[in-house]
N, C-alpha and C positions, 0 to 999 in steps of 0.2 A: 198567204203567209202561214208557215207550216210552225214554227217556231215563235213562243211568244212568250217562256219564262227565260230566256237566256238569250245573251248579246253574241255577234255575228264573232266579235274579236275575245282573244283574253284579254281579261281586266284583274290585277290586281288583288287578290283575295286577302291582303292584308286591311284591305279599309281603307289605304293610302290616296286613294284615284277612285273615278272613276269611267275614264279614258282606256284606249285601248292600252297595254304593254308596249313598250316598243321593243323593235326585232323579234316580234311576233306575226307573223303572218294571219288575215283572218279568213273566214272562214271562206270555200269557194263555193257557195252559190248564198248570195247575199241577199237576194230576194225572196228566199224562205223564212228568212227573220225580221221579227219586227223591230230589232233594234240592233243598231251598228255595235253601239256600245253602250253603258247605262244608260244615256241623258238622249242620245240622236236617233232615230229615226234613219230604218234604209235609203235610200234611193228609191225603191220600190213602196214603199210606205208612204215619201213625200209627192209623189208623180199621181199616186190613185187620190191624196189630198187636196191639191193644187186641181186635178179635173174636176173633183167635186163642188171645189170653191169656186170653181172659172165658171162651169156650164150646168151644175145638178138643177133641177126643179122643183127637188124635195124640201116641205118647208122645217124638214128636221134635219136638215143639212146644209140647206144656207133661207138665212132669217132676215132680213125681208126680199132679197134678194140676190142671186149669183153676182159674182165679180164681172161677168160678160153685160149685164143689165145697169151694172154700177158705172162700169166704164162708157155706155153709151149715154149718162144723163147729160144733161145740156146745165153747163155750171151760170147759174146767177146770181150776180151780188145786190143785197139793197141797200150796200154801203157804198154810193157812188162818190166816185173820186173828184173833188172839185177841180183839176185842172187839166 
């Protein structure tokens, strides 16, 4: 990500929004920016996040454990259901 003070679309410079303008077209390569528009995150932004979450091993990037380690635990309840 080459772009990190300023969003992919125009937004409004009056303070009004902070969404993109509309019938404004944004920007053509979208993956160079870290943000769509003020508040969103690219495409490219959310996909290097999501692998991180899903599969990293770093414990400064997922705490105590990735999403892939979460989803294989074996769910137990010790609130058993009387009937």
């Amino acid at each position: 990500v080459a772009v990190t003070n300023e969003s992919c679309c125009t937004v409004p410079s009056d303070g009004a929004g902070f969404l993109c303008s509309e019938g404004v077209a944004p920007c053509s390569d979208r993956s160079s920016y870290l943000y769509f528009d003020t508040v969103h995150p690219t495409e490219h932004v959310y996909v290097q996040l999501s692998t991180k979450a899903y599969s990293s091993e770093l414990d400064t990037e997922v705490y105590p454990f990735n999403v892939k380690v979460l989803a294989g635990l074996a769910v137990t309840s010790s609130l058993a259901q009387p009937w």
